[in-house]
TORTOR-792488 format. One record per residue: x, y, z of N, C-alpha, C in turn. Coordinates in steps of 0.1 Angstrom, whole numbers, padded with zeros to 4 digits, always signed. Layout:
% residues N
XYZXYZXYZ;...
% end
This chain:
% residues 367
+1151+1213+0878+1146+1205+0890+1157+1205+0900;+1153+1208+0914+1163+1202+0924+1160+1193+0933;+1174+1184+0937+1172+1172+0944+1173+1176+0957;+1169+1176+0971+1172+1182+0984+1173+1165+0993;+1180+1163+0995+1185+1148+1002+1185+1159+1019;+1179+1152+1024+1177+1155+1042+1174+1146+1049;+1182+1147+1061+1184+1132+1068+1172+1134+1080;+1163+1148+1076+1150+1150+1088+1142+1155+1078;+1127+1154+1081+1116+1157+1072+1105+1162+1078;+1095+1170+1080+1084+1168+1089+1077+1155+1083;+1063+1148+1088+1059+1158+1100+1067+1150+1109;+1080+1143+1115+1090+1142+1127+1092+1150+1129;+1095+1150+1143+1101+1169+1152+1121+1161+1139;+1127+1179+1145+1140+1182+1146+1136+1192+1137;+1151+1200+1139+1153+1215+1136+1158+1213+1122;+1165+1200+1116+1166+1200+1102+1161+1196+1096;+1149+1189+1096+1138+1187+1092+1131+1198+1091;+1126+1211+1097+1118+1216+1099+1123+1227+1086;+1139+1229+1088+1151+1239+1081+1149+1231+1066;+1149+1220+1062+1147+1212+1046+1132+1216+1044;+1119+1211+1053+1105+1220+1045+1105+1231+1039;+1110+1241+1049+1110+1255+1047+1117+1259+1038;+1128+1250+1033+1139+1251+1021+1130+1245+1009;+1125+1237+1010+1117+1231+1001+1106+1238+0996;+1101+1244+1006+1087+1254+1002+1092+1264+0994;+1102+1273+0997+1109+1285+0992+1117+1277+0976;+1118+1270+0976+1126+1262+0961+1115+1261+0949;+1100+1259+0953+1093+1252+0950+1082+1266+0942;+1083+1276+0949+1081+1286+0939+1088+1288+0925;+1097+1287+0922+1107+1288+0910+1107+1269+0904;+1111+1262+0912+1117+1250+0905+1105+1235+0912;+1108+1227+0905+1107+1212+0913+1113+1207+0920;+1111+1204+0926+1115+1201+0936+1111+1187+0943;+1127+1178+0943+1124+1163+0947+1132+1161+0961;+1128+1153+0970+1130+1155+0985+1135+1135+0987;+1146+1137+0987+1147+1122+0994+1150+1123+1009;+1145+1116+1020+1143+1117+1033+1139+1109+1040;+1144+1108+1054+1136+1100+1064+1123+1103+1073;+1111+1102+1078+1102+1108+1080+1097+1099+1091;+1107+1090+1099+1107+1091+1113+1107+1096+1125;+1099+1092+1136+1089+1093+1146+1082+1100+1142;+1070+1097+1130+1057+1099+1128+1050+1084+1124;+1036+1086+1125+1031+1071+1116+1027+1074+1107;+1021+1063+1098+1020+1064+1084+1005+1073+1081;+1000+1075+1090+0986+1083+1089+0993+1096+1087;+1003+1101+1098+1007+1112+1098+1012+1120+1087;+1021+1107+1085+1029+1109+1070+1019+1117+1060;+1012+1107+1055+1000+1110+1045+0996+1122+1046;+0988+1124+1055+0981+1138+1060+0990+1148+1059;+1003+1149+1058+1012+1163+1059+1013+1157+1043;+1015+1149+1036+1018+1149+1021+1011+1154+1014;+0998+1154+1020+0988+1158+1007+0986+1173+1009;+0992+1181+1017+0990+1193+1024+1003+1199+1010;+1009+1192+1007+1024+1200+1000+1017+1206+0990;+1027+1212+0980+1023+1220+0969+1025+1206+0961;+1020+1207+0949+1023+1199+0936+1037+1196+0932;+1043+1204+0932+1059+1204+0923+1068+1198+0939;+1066+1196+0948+1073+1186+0958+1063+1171+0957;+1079+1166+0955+1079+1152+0956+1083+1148+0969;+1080+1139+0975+1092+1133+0988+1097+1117+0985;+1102+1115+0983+1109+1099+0984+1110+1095+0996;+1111+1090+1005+1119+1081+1015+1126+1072+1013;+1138+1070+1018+1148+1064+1020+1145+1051+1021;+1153+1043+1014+1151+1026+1015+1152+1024+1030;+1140+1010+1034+1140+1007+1049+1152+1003+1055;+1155+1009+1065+1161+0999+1073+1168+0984+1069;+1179+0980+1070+1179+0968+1069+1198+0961+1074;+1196+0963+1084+1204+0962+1087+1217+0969+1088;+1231+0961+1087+1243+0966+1079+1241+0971+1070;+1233+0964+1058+1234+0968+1044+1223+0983+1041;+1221+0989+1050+1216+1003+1050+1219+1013+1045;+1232+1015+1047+1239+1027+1041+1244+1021+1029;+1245+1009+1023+1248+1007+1011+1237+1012+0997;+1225+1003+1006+1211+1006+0998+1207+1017+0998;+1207+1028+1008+1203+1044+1006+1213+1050+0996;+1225+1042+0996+1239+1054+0987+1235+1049+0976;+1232+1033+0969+1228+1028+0960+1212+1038+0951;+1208+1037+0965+1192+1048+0963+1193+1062+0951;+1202+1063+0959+1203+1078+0963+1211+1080+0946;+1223+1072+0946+1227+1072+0927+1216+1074+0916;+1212+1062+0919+1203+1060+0911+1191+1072+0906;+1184+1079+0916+1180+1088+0920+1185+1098+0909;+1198+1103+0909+1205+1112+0904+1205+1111+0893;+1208+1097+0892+1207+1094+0872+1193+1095+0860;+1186+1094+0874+1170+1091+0868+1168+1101+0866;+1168+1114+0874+1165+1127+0877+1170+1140+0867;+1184+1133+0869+1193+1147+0868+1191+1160+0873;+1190+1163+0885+1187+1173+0884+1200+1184+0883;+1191+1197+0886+1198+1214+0881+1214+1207+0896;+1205+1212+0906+1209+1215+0918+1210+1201+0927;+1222+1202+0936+1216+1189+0946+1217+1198+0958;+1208+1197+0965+1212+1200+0983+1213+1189+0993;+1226+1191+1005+1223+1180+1011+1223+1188+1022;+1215+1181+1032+1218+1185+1047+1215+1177+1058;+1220+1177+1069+1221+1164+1078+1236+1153+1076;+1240+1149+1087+1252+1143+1083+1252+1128+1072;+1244+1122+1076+1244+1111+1061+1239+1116+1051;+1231+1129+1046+1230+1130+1039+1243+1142+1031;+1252+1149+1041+1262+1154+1037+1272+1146+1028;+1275+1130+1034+1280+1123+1032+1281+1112+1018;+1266+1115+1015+1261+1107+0999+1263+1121+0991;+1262+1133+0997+1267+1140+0991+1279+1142+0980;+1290+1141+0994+1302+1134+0986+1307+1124+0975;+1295+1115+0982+1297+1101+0970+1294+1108+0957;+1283+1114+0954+1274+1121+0945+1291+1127+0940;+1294+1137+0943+1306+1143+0937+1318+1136+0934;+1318+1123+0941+1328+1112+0934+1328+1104+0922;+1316+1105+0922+1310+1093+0911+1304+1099+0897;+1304+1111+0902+1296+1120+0893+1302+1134+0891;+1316+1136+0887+1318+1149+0892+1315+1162+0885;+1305+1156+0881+1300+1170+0870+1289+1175+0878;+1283+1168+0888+1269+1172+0890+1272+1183+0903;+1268+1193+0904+1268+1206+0913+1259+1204+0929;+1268+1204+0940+1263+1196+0953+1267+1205+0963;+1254+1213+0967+1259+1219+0980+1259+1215+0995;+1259+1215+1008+1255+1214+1019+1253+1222+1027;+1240+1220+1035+1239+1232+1044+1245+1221+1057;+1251+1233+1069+1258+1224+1081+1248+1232+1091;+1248+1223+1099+1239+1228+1113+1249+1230+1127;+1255+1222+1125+1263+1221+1141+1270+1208+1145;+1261+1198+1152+1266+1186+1156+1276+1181+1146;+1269+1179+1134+1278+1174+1124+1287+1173+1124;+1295+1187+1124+1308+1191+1116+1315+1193+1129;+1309+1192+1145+1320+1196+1154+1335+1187+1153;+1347+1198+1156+1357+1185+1163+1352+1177+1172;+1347+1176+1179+1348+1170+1191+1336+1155+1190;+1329+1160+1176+1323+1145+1174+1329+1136+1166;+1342+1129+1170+1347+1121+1170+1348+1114+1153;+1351+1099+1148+1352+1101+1135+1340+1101+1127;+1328+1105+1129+1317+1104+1122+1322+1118+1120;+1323+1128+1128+1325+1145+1125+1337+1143+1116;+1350+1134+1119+1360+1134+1107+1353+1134+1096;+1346+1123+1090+1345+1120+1079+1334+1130+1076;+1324+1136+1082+1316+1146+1079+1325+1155+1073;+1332+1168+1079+1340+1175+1075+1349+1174+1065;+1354+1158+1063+1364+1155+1049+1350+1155+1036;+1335+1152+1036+1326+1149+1028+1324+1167+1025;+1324+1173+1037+1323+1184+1032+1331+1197+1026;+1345+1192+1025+1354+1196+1016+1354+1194+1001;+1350+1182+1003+1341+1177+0983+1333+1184+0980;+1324+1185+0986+1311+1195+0982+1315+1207+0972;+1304+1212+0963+1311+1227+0960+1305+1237+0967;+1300+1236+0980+1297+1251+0988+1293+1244+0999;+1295+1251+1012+1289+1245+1023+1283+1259+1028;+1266+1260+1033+1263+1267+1036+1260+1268+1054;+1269+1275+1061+1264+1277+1075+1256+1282+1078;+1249+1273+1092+1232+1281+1091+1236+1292+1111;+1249+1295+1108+1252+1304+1118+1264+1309+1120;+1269+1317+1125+1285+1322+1129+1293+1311+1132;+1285+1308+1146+1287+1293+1154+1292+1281+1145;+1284+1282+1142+1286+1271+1128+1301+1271+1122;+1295+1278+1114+1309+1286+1103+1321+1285+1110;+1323+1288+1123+1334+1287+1130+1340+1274+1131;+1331+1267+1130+1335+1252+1137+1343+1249+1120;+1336+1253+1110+1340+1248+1099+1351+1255+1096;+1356+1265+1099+1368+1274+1094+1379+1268+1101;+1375+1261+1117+1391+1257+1124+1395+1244+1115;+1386+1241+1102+1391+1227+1098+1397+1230+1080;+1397+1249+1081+1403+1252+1070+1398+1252+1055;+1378+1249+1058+1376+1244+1047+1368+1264+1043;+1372+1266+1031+1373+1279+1024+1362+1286+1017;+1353+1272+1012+1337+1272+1004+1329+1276+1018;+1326+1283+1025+1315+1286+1033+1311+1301+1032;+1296+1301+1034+1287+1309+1033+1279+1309+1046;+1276+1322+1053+1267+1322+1062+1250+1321+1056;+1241+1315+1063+1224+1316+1055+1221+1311+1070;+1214+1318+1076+1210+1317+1091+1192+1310+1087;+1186+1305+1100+1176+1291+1096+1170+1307+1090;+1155+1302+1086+1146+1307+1080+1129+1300+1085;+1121+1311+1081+1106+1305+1081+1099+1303+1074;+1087+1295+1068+1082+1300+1052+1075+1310+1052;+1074+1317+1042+1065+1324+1041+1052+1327+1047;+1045+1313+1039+1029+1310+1046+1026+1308+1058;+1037+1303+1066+1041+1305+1080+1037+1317+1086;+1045+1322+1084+1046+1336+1088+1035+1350+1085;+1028+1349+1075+1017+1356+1073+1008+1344+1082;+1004+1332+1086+0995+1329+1090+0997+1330+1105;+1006+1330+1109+1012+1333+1122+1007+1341+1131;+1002+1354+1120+0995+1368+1126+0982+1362+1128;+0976+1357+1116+0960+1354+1119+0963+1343+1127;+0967+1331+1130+0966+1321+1141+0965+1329+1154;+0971+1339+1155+0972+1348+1170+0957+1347+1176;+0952+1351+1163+0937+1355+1166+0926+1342+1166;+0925+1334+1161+0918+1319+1157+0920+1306+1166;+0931+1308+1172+0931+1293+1178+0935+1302+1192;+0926+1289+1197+0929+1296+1215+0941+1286+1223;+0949+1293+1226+0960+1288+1236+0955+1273+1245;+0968+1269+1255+0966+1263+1260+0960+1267+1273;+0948+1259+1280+0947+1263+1293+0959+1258+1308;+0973+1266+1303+0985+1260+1312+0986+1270+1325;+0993+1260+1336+0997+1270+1349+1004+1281+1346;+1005+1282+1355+1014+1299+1359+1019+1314+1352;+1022+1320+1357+1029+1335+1351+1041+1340+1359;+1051+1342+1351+1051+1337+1339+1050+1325+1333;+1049+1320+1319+1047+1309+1317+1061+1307+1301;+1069+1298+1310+1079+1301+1297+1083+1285+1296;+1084+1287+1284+1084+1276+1271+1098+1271+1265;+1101+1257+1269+1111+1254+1258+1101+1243+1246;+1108+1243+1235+1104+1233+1227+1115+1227+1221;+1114+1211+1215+1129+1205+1214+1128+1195+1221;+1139+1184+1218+1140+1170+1227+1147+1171+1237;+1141+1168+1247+1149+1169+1259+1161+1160+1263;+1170+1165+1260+1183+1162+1263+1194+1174+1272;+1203+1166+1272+1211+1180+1278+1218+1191+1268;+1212+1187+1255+1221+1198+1244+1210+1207+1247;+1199+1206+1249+1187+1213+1245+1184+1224+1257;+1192+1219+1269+1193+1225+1280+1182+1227+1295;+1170+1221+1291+1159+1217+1297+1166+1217+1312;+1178+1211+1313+1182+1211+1330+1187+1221+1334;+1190+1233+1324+1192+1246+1330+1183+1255+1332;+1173+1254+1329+1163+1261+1333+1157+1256+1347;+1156+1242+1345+1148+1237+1358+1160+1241+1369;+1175+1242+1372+1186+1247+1381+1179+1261+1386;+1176+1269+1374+1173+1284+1378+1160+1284+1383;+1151+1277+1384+1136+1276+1388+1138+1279+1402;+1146+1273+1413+1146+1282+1423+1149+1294+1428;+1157+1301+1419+1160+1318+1419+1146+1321+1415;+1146+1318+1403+1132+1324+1393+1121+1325+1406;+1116+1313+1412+1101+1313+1417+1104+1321+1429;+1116+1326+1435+1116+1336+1444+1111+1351+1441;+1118+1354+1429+1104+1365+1418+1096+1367+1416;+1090+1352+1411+1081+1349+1404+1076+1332+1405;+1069+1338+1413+1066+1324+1428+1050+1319+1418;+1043+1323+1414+1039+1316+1401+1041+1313+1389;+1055+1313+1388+1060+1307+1378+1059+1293+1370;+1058+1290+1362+1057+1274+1357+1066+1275+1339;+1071+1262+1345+1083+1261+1331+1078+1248+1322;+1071+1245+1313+1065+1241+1299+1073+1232+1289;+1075+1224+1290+1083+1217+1282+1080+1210+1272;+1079+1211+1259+1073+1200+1246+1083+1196+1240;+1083+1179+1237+1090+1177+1224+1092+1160+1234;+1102+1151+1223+1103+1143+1230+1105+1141+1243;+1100+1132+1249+1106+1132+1267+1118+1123+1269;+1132+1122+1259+1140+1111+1261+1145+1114+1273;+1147+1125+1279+1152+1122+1295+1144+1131+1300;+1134+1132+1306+1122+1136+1311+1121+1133+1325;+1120+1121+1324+1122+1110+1339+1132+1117+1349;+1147+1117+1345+1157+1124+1350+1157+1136+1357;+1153+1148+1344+1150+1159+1349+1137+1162+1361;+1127+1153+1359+1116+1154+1371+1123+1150+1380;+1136+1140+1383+1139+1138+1396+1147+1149+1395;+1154+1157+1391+1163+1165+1396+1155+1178+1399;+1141+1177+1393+1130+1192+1399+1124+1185+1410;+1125+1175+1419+1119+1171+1426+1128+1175+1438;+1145+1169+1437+1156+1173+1442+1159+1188+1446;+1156+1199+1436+1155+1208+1436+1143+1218+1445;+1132+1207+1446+1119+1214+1451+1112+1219+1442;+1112+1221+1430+1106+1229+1422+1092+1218+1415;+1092+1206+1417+1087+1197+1411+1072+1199+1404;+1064+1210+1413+1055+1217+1412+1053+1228+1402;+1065+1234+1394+1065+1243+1385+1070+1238+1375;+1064+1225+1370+1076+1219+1358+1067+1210+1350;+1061+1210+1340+1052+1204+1330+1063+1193+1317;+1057+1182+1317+1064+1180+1302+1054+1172+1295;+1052+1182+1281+1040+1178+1275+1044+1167+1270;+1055+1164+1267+1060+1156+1253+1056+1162+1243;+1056+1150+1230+1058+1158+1213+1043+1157+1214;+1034+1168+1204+1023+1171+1207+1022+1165+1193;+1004+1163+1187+1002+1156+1184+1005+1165+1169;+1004+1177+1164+1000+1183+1156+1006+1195+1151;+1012+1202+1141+1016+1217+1141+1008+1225+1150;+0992+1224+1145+0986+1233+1153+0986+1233+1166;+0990+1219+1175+0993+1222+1189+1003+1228+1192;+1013+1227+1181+1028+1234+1184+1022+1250+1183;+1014+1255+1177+1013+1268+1174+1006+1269+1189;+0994+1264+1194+0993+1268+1203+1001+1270+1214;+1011+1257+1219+1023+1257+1225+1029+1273+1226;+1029+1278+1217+1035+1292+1212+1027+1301+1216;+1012+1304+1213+1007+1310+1217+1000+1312+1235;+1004+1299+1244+1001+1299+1254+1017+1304+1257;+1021+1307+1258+1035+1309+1265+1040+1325+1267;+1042+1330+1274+1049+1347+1279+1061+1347+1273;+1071+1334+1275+1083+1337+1271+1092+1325+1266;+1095+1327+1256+1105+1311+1249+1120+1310+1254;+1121+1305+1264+1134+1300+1265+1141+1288+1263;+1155+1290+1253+1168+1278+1254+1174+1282+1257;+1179+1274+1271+1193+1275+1273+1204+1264+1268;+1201+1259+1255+1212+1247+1250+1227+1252+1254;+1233+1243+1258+1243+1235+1259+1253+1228+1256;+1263+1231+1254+1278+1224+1245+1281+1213+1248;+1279+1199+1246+1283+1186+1249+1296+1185+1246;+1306+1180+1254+1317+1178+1253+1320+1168+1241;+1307+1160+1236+1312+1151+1224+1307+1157+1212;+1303+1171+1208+1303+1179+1199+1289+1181+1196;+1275+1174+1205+1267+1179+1203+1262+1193+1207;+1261+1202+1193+1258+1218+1201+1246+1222+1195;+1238+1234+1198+1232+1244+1190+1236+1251+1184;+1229+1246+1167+1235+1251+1156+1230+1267+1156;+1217+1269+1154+1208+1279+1155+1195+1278+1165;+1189+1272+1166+1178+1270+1174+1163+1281+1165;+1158+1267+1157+1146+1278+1154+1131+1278+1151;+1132+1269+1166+1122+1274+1177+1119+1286+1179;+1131+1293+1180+1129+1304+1187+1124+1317+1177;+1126+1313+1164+1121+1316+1154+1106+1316+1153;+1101+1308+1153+1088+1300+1152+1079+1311+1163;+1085+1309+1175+1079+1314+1189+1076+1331+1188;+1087+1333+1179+1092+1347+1175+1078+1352+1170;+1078+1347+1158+1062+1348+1147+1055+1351+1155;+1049+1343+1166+1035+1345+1174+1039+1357+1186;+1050+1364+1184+1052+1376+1193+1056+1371+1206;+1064+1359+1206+1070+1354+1222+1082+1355+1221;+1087+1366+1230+1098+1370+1230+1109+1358+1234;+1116+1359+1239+1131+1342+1238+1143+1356+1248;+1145+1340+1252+1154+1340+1266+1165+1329+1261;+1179+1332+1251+1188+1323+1250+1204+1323+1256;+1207+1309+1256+1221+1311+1257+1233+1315+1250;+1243+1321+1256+1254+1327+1246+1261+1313+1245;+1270+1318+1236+1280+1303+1239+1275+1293+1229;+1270+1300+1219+1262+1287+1206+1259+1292+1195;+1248+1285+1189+1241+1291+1173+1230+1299+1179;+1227+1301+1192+1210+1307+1196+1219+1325+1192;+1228+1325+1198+1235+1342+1196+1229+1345+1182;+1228+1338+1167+1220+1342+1156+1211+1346+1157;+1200+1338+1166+1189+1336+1161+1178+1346+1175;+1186+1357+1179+1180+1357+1192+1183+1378+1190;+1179+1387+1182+1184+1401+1185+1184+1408+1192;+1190+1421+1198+1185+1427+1208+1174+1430+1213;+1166+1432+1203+1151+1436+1202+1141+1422+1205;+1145+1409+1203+1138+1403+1198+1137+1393+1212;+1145+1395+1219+1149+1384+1232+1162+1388+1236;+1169+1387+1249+1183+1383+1254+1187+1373+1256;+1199+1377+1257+1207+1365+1259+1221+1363+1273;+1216+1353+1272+1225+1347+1293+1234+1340+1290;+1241+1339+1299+1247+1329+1305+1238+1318+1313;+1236+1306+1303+1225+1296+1309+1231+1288+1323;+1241+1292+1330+1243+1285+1343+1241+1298+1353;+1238+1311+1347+1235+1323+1359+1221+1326+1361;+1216+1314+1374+1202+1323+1378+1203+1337+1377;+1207+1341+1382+1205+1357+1384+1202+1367+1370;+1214+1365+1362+1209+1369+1351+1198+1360+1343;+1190+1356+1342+1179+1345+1337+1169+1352+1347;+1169+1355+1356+1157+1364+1363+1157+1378+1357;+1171+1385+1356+1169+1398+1349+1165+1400+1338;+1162+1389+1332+1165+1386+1319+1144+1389+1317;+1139+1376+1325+1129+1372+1320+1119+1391+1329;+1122+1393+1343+1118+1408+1346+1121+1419+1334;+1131+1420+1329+1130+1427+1316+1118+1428+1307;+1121+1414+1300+1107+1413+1293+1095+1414+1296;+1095+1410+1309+1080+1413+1312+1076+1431+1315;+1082+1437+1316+1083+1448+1319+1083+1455+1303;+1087+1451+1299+1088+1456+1280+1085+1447+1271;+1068+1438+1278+1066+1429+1267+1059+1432+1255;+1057+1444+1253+1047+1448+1244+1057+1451+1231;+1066+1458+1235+1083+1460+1225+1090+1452+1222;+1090+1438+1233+1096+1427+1228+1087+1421+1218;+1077+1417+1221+1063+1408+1212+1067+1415+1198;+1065+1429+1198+1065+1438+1188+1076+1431+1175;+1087+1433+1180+1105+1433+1178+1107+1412+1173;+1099+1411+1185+1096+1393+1177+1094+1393+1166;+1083+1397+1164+1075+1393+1147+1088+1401+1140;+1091+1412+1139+1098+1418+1129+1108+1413+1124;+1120+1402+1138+1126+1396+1137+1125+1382+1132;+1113+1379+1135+1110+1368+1125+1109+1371+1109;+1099+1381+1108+1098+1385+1091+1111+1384+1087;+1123+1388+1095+1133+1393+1087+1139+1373+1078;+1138+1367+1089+1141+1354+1086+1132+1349+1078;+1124+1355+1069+1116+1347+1056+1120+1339+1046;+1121+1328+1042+1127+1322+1034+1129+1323+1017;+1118+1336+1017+1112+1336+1005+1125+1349+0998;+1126+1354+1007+1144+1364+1007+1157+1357+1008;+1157+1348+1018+1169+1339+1023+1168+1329+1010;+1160+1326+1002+1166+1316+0991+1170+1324+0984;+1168+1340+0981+1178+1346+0968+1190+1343+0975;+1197+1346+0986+1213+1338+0989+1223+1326+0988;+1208+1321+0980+1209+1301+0979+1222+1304+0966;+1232+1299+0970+1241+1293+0955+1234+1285+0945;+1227+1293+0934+1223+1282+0920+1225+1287+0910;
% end
């Protein structure tokens, strides 16, 4: 049996959540597989409905409520307990509190075998002592798995020696239904052409305000252009005043978080082209991998990323380019490319997605 402790779960948006299902689905062929987790911003209807969808041999737990200070006491308390009940083969952790009970797990218990996958934010220097003590949790560990170069780098300047590259992944069933979704569900009825797509919380890691900067180059191109935005709207407000500032106010959609996978799939399917341009926060929030772009990939939408991150993994030559997310100019050459070669990009998507199956990427799992 293995235990997978993740500090994201569907059905809530984030990319480690999304990265633990897909780890979970792929484990769950071979073993059991037990899931402790948090499965916030969803409601309890949601919850349900994505539970009874799992296979049999996934369990999920959630995390003791909230409760104040005494929170992280009662999840580490949880979480022991858990371990002893269980015993499982394997532990996985991922997300930074759950890197962290990690640790404990290997303190208290040092027989039991505890990997972590790192994403990015976590482990930066530059995120201050929560990233300290992340990075010291993940020296305990016996493997730390980076889910990019990017990544791995960040973990190498802190000298720790246990790391493996394992770039995100898709499930399987994903991915063979991906082709038939192409055909079954009809898109959105959205403006313009091109019509390119970010998905993700809108912040400034996620880059949402570099796209809308380049919207006035772009609509000189491509003067029917409209830029698509899903996921939470945490600064939303902002960025409309700065496309209003800009002029562009008219080429700029934000759906927010949609209600459903299948909207996300449509999301994907209405869109010409997926762009992130995420962004390096000076307090260590980065892109680990980005895999969205993954996702987008599957339904043949080619991706427009920035260098300078985890998207450089997740983005091939064939499959999308990659900019400098503060150069309109290249971001127009970028997106004229593709459209001029969308039939070989679309193509080159899927292939590049297949390549990212999880159902291959778990033979690299340390067990």
């Amino acid at each position: 049996m293995i235990f997978l402790i993740s500090s994201e779960f569907p059905p809530g948006p984030g990319g480690i959540g999304q990265h633990a299902y897909s780890l979970s689905m792929a484990l769950s062929n071979q073993h059991q597989v037990v899931v402790l987790t948090n499965q916030d911003y969803a409601t309890n209807e949601e919850i349900a409905l994505f539970l009874a969808q799992l296979p049999h041999n996934i369990q999920v737990i959630r995390f003791a409520k909230r409760y104040g200070k005494l929170t992280s006491f009662r999840r580490t308390w949880q979480t022991l307990r858990l371990v002893k009940q269980l015993n499982p083969e394997v532990i996985f952790t991922s997300g930074r509190f759950a890197l962290w009970l990690g640790a404990i797990i290997k303190k208290v218990m040092s027989k039991r075998t505890v990997y972590g996958f790192a994403h990015g934010i976590e482990v930066h220097p530059n995120s201050g002592i929560l990233g300290v003590i992340t990075r010291k949790a993940c020296g305990i560990l016996n493997g730390i798995m980076a889910v990019s170069e990017f990544t791995a780098s960040l973990l190498q300047k802190q000298s720790l020696q246990k790391i493996e590259i394992l770039p995100n992944g898709l499930d399987e069933t994903f991915i063979k239904q991906s082709r038939m979704m192409a055909s079954t569900i009809n898109p959105f009825n959205w403006h313009g052409h091109p019509k390119l797509l970010t998905v993700g919380n809108v912040t400034p890691r996620k880059g949402q305000h570099r796209v809308i900067k380049a919207l006035p180059e772009i609509l000189k191109h491509f003067p029917n252009a409209h830029y698509h935005v899903v996921g939470l709207p945490t600064n939303a407000d902002r960025l409309l005043e700065l496309a209003k500032t800009l002029g562009v106010y008219h080429a700029v959609t934000f759906h927010g978080k949609l209600s459903s996978r299948q909207d996300l799939y449509r999301a994907y399917l209405s869109a010409d082209i997926f762009i992130m341009l995420s962004e390096n926060q000076a307090n260590g929030d980065v892109e680990g991998f980005g895999i969205a772009i993954l996702e987008a990939n599957a339904f043949g939408v080619p991706s427009i990323g920035a260098i300078g991150c985890g998207i450089e993994d997740a983005i091939s030559s064939g499959s999308g380019i990659l900019v400098d997310g503060n150069n309109a100019i290249s971001i127009v050459a970028a997106i004229q490319k593709i459209l001029t070669e969308k039939e070989n990009y679309a193509r080159n998507a899927r292939l590049w997605a297949e390549k990212h199956n999880w159902a291959e990427l778990i033979k690299k799992v340390w067990m």
